[in-house]
C-alpha positions as CSV (number, residue, x, y, z in Angstrom):
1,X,27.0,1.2,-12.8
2,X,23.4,0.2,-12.8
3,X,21.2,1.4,-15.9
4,X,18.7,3.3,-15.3
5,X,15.0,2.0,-14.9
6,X,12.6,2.2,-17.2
7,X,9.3,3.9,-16.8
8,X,6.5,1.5,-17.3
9,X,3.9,1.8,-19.5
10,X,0.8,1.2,-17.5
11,X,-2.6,1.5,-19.2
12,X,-4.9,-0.5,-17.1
13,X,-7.2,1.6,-15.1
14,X,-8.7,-0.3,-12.1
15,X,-12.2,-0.3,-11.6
16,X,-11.9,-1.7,-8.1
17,X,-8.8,-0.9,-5.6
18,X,-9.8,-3.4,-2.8
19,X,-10.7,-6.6,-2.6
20,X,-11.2,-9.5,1.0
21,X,-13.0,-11.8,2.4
22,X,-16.7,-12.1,3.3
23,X,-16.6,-15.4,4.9
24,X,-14.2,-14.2,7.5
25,X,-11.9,-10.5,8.9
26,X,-8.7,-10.8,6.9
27,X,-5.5,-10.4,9.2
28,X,-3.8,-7.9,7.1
29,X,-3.5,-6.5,3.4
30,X,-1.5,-7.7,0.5
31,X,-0.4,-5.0,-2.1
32,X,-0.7,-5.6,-5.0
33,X,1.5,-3.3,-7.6
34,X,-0.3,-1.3,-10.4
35,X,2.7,-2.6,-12.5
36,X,1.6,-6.0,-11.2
37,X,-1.9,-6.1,-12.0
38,X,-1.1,-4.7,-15.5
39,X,1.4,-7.8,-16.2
40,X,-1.7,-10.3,-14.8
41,X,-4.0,-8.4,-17.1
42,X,-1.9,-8.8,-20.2
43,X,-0.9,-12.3,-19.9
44,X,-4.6,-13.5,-18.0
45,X,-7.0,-11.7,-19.7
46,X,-5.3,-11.0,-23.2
47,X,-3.6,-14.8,-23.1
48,X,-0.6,-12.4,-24.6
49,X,3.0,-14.4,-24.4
50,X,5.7,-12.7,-21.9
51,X,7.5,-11.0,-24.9
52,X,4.8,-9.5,-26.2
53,X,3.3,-8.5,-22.6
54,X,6.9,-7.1,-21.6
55,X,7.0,-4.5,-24.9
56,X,4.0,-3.6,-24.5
57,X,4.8,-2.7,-20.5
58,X,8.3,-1.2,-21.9
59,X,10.2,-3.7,-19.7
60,X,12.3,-6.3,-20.0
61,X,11.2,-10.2,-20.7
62,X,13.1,-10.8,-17.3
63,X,11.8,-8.0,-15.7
64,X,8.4,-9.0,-16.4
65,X,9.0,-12.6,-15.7
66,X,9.6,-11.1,-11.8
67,X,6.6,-8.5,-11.8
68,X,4.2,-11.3,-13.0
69,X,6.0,-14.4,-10.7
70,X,5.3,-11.6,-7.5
71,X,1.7,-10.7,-8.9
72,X,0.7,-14.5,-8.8
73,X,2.5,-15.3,-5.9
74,X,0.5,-12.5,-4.1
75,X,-2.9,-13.4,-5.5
76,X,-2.4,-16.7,-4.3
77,X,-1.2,-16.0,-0.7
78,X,-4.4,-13.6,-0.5
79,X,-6.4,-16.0,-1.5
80,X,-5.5,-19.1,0.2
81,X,-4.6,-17.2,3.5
82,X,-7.2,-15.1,3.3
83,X,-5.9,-11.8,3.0
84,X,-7.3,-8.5,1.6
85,X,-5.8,-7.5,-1.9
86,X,-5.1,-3.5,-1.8
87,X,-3.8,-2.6,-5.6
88,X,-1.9,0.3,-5.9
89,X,-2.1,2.5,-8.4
90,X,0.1,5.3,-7.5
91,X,3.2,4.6,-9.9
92,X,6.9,5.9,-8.1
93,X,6.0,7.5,-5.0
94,X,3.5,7.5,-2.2
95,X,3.3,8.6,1.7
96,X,2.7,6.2,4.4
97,X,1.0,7.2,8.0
98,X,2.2,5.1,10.8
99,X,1.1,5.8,14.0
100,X,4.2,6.1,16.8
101,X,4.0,6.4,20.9
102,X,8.0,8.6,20.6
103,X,8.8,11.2,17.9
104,X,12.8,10.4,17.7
105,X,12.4,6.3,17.8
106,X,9.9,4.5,15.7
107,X,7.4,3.0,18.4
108,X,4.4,0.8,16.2
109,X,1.0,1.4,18.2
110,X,-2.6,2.1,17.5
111,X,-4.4,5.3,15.7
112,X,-4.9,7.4,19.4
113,X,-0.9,7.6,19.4
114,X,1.2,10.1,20.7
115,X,2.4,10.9,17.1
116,X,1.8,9.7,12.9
117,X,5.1,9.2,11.4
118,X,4.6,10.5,7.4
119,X,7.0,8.4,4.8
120,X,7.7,9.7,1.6
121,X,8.4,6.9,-0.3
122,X,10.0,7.3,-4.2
123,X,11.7,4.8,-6.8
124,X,10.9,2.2,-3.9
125,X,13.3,4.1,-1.4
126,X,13.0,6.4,1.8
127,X,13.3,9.9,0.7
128,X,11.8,11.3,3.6
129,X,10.3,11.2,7.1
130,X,8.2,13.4,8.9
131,X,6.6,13.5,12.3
132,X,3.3,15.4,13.6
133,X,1.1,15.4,16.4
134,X,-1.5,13.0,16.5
135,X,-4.8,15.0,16.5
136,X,-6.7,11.8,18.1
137,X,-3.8,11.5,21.3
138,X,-5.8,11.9,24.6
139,X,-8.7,13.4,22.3
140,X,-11.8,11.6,23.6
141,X,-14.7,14.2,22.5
142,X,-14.2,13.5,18.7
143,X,-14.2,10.0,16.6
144,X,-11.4,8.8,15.2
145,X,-12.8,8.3,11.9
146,X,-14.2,11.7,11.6
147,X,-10.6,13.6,12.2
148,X,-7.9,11.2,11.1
149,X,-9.0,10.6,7.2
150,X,-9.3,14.7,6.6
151,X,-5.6,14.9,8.8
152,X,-4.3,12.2,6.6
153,X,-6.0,13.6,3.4
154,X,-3.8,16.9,3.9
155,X,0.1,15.3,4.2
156,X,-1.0,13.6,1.0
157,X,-1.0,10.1,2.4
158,X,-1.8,7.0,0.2
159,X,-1.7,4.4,2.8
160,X,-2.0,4.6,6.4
161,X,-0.4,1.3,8.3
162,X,-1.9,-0.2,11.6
163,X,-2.1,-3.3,13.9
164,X,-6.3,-3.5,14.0
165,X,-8.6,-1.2,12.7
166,X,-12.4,-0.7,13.1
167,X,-15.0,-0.4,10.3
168,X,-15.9,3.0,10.7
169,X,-12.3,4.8,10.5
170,X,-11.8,1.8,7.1
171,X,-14.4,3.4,5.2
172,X,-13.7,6.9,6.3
173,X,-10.2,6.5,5.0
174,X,-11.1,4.9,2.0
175,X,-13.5,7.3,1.0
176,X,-10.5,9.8,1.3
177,X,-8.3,7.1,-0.9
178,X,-6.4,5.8,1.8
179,X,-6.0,2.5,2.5
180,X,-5.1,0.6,5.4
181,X,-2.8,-2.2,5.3
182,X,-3.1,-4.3,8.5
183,X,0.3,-5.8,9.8
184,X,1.3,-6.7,13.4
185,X,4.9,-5.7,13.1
186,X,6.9,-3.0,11.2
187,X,10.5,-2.2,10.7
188,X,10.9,1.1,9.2
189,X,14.2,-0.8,7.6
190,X,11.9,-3.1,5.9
191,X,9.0,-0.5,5.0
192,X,9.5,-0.8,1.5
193,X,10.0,-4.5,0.9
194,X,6.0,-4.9,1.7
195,X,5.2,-2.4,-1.4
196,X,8.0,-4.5,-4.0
């Protein structure tokens, strides 16, 4: 039987949540883990050894060994590939928006879909799925950014996935403290693989 998981001790607050390019539009987010940033914090900014970094997280030397090995590994695909760095700071659970054309089969498209799929994800697993009208489908009198953040804002969504997205409806979500992660493909079998 497996032993139960330890809460971590995070006590990092971050200043800043987002981080990209200026020299060039980043193809898609990497997220960074708050647990992650802590462990690069720790060992980076306080020189502190592993051992000392992992009590002080409440893990495990080899637990931290993989949360810091993942942090780097990340930082240094973002930044040689040119990628965004989203950190996230909510802890065990968060809701992702995806945007679907079908209600009963998980169909990827753009933010005018028929339908936002709402995952409620917990302990890094699917707990739950929801599915709601789109407000934006077929709507053409009203911006996307000025009725998707406030629609997102009210199922409690921390990050809202999509293929492109323009400048406008970026900072209107963010402002609302939801990010966008950009990716060209999801599985919903995969979903939480991009958050460990």
């Amino acid at each position: 039987m497996p032993r139960e998981k330890l809460e971590r001790k995070l006590d990092l607050k971050p200043v800043c949540k987002y981080f990209g390019p200026k020299d060039t539009k980043a193809s898609e987010d990497v997220v960074l883990l708050h647990e992650e940033l802590e462990a690069i914090h720790l060992m980076d900014s306080f020189c502190m050894y592993q051992e000392d970094a992992a009590k002080k997280m409440n893990v495990s030397r080899a637990t931290f060994a993989r949360i810091i090995k993942s942090a780097r590994k990340k930082i240094s695909l973002a930044l040689i590939t040119g990628k965004n760095i989203k950190v996230h700071e909510v802890k065990n659970e968060f809701h992702i928006a995806i945007c679907s054309n079908t209600k009963d089969e998980f169909e990827y498209s753009e933010a005018e879909a028929k339908y936002i799929w709402i995952i409620f994800i917990k302990d890094y697993k699917i707990k739950s799925i929801s599915c709601i009208n789109n407000p934006m489908f077929e709507n053409e009198e009203e911006a996307t950014c000025n009725v998707l953040p406030d629609v997102l804002y009210d199922y409690g969504v921390n990050y809202f996935m999509i293929k492109d997205i323009d400048y406008d409806l970026k900072i209107s979500l963010i402002a609302k403290g939801i990010y966008p992660i950009l990716k060209e493909e999801i599985q919903i079998d995969n979903l939480v693989d991009i958050f460990q």
